[in-house]
C-alpha positions, 0 to 999 in steps of 0.5 A: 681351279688351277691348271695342275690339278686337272689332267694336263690332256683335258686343257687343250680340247676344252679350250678349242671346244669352248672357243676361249684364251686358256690363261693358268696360273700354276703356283710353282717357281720352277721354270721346267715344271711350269713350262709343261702347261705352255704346252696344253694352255695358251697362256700362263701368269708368271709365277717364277718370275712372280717369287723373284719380284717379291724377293727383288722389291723387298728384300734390302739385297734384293738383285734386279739382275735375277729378273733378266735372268729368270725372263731369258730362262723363261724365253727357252723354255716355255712354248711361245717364250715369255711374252705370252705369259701374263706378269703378276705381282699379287694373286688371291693365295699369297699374302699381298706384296703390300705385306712385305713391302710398306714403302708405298713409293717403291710399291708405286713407282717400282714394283708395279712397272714391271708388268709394264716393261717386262716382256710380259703381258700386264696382269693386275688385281683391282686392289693391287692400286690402293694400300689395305690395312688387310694386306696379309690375308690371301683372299682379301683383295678388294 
């Protein structure tokens, strides 16, 4: 379940009471709105960055620079700034990046390092390592 569809008060007493990391994606690429859950959870995936990443690695205008800029928007905004955020480039309700993006040397060699050098912590899907037929099935990740 993810974090937006249960009260925001109930994440950090259920954390510390169950003695886990609390990790949340919350779907949205809207830097403000996700940064209210850096304020209940420990950590959230990178979905602001994540539609950036898409659009950057397949769209032939696709501008590198608007990463930097979401990671510095990001620094501010959320609770413990990014690097508590966990990068992703593929998640279970989205189609795979695979999808829109063929060309498995830029697949390879550029999308998937950006979990690596980004100021984020590494988040990957067993599957993101090995090219579907069944890419654009959300869900069908392994």
């Amino acid at each position: 379940m993810a974090p937006e569809h249960v009260r925001k008060e109930f994440w950090p007493d259920f954390a510390q009471a169950s003695g886990v990391f609390s990790l949340g994606e919350v779907l949205d690429g809207d830097i403000q709105y996700v940064s209210q859950y850096t304020q209940v959870l420990d950590s959230i995936l990178d979905c602001p960055a994540f539609y950036l990443l898409m659009w950057a690695f397949t769209n032939a205008s696709g501008d590198l620079s608007q990463l930097a800029n979401i990671v510095q928007a990001e620094q501010s905004a959320y609770k413990h700034g990014v690097f508590i955020t966990g990068a992703l480039l593929e998640n279970a309700d989205n189609p795979r990046f695979q999808t829109f993006q063929t060309d498995q040397a830029l697949v390879m060699n550029d999308a998937m390092t950006w979990p690596f050098f980004g100021c984020v912590r590494p988040t990957f899907l067993p599957s993101m390592f090995r090219y579907a037929d069944n890419a654009s099935i959300p869900g069908k990740l392994h």
